[in-house]
C-alpha positions in Angstrom: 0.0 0.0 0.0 1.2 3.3 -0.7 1.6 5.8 1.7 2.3 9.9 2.1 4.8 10.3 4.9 3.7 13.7 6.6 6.1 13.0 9.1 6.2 10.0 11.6 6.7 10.5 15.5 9.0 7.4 17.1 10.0 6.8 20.8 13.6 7.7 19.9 12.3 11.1 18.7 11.0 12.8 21.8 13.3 15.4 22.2 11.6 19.3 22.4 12.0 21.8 20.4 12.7 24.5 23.0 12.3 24.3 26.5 8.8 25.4 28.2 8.9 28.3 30.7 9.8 27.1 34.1 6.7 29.2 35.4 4.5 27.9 32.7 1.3 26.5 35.3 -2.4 25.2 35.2 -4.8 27.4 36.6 -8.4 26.2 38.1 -10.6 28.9 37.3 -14.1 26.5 38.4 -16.1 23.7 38.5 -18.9 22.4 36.4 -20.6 19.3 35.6 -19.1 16.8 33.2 -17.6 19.3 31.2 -16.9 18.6 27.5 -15.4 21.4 25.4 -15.0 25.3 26.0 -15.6 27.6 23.0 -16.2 31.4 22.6 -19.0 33.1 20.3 -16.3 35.4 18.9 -18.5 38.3 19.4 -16.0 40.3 21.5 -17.8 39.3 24.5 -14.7 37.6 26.1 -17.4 34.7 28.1 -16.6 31.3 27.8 -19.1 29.2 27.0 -18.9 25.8 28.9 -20.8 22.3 26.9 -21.9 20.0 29.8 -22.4 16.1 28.3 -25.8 15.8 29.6 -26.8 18.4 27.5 -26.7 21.7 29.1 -24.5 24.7 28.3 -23.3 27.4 31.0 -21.5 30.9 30.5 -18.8 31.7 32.4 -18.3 35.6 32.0 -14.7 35.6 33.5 -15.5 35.8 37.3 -18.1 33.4 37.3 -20.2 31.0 36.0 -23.5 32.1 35.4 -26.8 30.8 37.6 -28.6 30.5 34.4 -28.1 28.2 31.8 -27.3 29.3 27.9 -29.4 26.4 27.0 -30.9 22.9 28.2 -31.4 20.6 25.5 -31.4 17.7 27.8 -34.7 16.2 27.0 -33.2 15.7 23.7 -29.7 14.4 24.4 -29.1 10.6 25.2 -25.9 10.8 27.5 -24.0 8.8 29.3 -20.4 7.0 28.9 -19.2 8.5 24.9 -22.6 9.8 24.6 -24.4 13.3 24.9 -23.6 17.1 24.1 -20.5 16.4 22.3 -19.9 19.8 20.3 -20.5 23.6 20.1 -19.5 26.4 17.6 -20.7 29.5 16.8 -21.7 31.0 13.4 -19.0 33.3 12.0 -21.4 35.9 11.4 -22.8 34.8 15.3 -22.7 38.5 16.4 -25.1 39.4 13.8 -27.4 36.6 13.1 -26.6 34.8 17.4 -27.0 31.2 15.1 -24.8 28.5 17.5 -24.6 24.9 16.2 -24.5 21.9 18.4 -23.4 17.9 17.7 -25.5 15.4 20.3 -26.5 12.1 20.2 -30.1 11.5 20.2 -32.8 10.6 22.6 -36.3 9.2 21.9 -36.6 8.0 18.1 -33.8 7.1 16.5 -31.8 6.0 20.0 -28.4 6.9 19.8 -27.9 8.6 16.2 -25.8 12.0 15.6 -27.5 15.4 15.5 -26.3 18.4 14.1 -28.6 21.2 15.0 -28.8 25.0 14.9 -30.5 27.1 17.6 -30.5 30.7 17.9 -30.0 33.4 20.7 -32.8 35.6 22.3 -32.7 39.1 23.0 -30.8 38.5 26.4 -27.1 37.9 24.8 -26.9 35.6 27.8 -30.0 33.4 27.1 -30.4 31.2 23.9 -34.2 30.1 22.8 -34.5 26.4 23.5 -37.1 26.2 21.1 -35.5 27.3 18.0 -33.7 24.4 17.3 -33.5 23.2 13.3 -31.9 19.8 12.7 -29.4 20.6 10.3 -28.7 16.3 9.8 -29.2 13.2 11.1 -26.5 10.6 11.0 -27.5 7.0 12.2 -25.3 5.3 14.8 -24.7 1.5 15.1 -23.2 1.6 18.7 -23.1 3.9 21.7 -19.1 4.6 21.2 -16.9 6.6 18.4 -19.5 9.3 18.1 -16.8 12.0 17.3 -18.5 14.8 18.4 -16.4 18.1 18.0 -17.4 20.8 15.5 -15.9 24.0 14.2 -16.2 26.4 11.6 -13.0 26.5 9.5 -11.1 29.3 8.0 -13.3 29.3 4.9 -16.6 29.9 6.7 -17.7 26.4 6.4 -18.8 24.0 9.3 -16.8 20.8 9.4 -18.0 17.9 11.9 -15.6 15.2 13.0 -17.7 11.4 12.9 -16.4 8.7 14.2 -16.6 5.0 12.5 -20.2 3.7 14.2 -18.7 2.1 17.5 -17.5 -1.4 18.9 -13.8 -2.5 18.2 -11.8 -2.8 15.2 -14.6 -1.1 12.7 -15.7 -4.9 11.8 -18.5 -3.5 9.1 -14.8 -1.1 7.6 -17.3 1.8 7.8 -14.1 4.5 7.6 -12.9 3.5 4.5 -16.4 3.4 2.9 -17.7 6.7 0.8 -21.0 5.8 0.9 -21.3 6.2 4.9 -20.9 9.6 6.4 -19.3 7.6 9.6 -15.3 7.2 10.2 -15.5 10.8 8.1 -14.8 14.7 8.4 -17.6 16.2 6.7 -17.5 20.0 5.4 -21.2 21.6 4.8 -22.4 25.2 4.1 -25.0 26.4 6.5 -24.2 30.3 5.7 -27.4 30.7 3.2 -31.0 31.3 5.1 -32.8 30.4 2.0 -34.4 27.2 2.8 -34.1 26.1 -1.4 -31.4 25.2 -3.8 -30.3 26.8 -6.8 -27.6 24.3 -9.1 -26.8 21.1 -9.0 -23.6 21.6 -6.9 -26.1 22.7 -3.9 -28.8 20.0 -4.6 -26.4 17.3 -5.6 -27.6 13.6 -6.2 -25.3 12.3 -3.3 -26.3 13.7 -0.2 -26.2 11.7 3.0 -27.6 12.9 5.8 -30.8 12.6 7.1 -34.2 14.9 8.0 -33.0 17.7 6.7 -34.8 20.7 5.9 -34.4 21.3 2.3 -31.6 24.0 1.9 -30.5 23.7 6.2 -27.2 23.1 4.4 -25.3 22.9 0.9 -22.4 21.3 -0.1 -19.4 23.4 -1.0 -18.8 23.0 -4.6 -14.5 21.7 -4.3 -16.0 18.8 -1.9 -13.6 16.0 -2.9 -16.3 13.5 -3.6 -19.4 15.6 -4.9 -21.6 14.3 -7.5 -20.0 11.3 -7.2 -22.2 8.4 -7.5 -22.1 5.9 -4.3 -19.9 8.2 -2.4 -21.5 11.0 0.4 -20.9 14.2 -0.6 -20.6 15.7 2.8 -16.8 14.2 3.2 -13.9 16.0 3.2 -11.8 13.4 4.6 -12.2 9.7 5.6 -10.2 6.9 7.0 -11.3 8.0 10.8 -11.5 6.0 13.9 -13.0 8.3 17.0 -11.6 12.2 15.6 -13.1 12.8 19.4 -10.9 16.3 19.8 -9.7 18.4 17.0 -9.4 22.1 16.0 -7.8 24.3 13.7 -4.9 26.7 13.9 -6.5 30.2 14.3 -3.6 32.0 12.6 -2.6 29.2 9.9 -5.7 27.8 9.0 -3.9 24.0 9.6 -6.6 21.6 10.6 -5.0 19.1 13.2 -6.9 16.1 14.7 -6.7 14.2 17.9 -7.9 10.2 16.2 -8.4 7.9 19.0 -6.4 4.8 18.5 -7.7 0.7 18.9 -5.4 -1.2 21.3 -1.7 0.0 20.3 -1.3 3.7 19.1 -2.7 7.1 19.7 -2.6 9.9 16.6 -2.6 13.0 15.6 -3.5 13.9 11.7 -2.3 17.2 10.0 -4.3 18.7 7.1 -2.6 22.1 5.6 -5.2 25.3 5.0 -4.4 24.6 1.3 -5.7 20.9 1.5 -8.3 19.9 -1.5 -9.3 17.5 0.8 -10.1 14.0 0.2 -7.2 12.8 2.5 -7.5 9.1 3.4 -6.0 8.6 7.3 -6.3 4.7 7.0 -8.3 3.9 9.4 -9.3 0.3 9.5 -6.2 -0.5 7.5 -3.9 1.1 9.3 -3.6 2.2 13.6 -1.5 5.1 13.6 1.1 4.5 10.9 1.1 0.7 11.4 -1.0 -1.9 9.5 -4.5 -2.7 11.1 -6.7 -4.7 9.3 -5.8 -5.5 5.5 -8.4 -7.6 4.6 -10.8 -5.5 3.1 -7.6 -3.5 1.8 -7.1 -2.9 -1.9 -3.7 -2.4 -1.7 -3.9 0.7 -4.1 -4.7 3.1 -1.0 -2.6 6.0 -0.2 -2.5 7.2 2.9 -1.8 10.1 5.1 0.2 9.1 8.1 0.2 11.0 10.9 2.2 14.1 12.3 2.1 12.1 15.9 2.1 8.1 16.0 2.5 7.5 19.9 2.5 3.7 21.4 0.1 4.0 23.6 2.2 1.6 26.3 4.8 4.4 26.4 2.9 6.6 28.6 -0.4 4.7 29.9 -2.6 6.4 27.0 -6.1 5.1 26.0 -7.5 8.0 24.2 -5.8 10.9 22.6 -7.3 14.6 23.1 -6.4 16.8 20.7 -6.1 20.2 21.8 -5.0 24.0 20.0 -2.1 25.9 18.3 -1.4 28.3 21.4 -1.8 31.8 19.3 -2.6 33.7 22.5 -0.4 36.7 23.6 0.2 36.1 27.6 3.0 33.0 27.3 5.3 34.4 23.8 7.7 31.2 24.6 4.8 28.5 24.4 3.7 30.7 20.7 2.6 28.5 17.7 3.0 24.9 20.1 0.8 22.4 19.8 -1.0 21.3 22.8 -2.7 17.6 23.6 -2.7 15.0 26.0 -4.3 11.4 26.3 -7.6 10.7 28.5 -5.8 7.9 30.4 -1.9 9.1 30.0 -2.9 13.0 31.4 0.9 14.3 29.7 0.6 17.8 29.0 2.3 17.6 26.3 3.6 20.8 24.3 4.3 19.9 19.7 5.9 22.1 17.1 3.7 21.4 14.4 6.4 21.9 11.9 8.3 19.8 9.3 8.6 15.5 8.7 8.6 15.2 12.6 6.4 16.5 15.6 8.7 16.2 18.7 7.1 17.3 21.8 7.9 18.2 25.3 6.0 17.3 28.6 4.8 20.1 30.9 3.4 17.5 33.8 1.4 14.3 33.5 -1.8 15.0 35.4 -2.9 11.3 35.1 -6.8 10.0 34.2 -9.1 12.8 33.4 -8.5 14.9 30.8 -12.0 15.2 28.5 -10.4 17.9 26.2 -9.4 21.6 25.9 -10.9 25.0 25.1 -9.8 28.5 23.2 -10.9 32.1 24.4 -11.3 34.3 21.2 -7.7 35.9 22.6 -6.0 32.5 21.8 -5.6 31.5 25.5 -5.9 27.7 25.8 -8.0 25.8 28.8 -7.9 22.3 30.1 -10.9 20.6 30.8 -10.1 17.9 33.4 -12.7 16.1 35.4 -14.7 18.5 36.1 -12.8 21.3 36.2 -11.5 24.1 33.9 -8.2 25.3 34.2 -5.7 27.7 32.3 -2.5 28.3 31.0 -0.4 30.3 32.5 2.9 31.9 34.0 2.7 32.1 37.6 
């Protein structure tokens, strides 16, 4: 099988690229309850808006969490174990139009299956209407793990949503390799028009995937990889996925780097440039990490992207890896352009210059079991969301 080698990570290879700052520390800011992910609305606000798994979201306006929930969708959220309120972004133009997009798993009909919805703010900035909620898709599910769950708006103003492959071990059905299933996949949609019609083929395509939509809730950008393709989903960007549980992109670059959660051996990290065309293959069931999988159902024609990061997962305890941010804040210079992750079980924060064939990192401290993810303030200050507490970086 062919392969592109982005650039391969190998125990021998640890070495940093520059030394962290000696008073480089965590700080707990609070407490909430089964904290997720931490995103900002980008509307110079500064608030932090905290997604809670069961299905509620809280501000927290710097001081303070606020008494009053943003929203409760809980009714409508199955949670529990990988399941829940997975995901949160806010629409570029949020400031303007106060449209927020949200990734849960579903309760009531349809048990289980992905939902990617918008709601909308009322006319208390810190108050969004619980009743205004538009499915943008339906994906079904096949088992209550690998839901992916994290969405974000990219660089070019479309939303992109991170699935994992369906669930159980070792992706029997080889749902990530398949174009006909939006699971195992990065998917890239246009929700920026409110007209609830289509206009050309490229909008309206023959190939859509996803389920009880509205007609018009979304489009599909017309340089998708795979659009109009017969038998293959428009909606993916990229495929070859196992659990892309955290993932973000580089606010100054545009890089979109991806936290893929491993089987039983290794842990990765994907790199796709701002210039990508997409349609990168990551190799999932074929290949764990940048090592041979599960051939059988393997062509042998595939090329691959390896990853940036390939980490054993016995060389530090890992389970799960949590990708985290780019640091482009302004209050640490000497941590400027790293990349930040850690593992779920490991709990290294670990500190990646996401530059050339190789990704060497450094260890800040290894916090052990409990890190669920990490969060950007529209500044470019990074969180940590550990347990169920939220902490940030910062020089003491």
């Amino acid at each position: 099988m062919k392969t592109i080698l982005i650039g391969l990570l190998i125990l021998s290879s640890y070495s940093a690229y520059c030394a962290l700052p000696v008073n480089l520390q965590r700080t707990r800011l609070f407490s909430a309850n089964e904290p997720i992910a931490v995103r900002h609305a980008g509307d110079g606000s500064g608030r932090l808006f905290i997604v809670e798994q069961a299905g509620t979201i809280k501000i927290y306006n710097g001081t303070s969490l606020l008494a009053t929930n943003f929203i409760d969708i809980s009714a409508k959220v199955a949670s529990g174990g990988e399941r829940g309120l997975l995901g949160l972004d806010f629409d570029p133009n949020y400031a303007s139009n106060g449209f927020f997009y949200v990734n849960y798993t579903k309760n009531g009909s349809n048990f289980g299956d992905t939902i990617i919805e918008r709601y909308s703010v009322t006319a208390n900035a810190n108050i969004a209407d619980s009743t205004s909620g538009q499915v943008i898709m339906r994906i079904p599910q096949t088992a209550s793990n690998h839901n992916g769950g994290d969405i974000h708006f990219g660089p070019d103003g479309y939303l992109y949503i991170g699935m994992g492959d369906g669930g159980g071990a070792g992706d029997v059905p080889n749902n990530a390799q398949n174009l006909a299933l939006l699971l195992g996949k990065m998917l890239r949609i246009d929700v920026s028009s409110t007209e609830l019609v289509y206009s050309d083929s490229f909008e309206n395509p023959s190939n859509l995937c996803g389920l009880d939509s509205v007609t018009g809730s979304y489009k599909i950008p017309n340089d998708n990889p795979f659009i109009n393709q017969a038998g293959q989903c428009a909606e993916i960007w990229s495929y070859g996925l196992r659990n892309p549980y955290r993932w973000s992109f580089d606010k100054q670059t545009g890089d979109l780097i991806m936290g893929d959660v491993g089987q039983n051996l290794y842990e990765e990290v994907n790199f796709q440039s701002a210039s990508s065309v997409g349609g990168e293959n990551y190799g999932w069931r074929c290949r764990e990490g940048a090592h041979d999988f599960n051939t059988s159902m393997c062509t042998g024609s595939e090329v691959f992207t390896e990853p940036v990061i390939d980490l054993p997962q016995a060389s530090d305890g890992g389970c799960s890896v949590m990708g985290g941010y780019v640091y482009r804040g302004s209050a640490i210079p000497a941590i400027q352009g790293l990349y930040i992750f850690s593992d779920y079980c490991g709990g290294e924060m670990n500190f990646a210059t996401p530059t050339g064939a190789t990704w060497s990192f450094e260890m800040l401290e290894d916090v052990n079991f409990g890190t669920r993810g990490f969060g950007e303030d529209e500044a470019g200050e990074i969180y940590h969301i550990f347990n169920s507490d939220i902490y940030k970086f910062e020089l003491n």
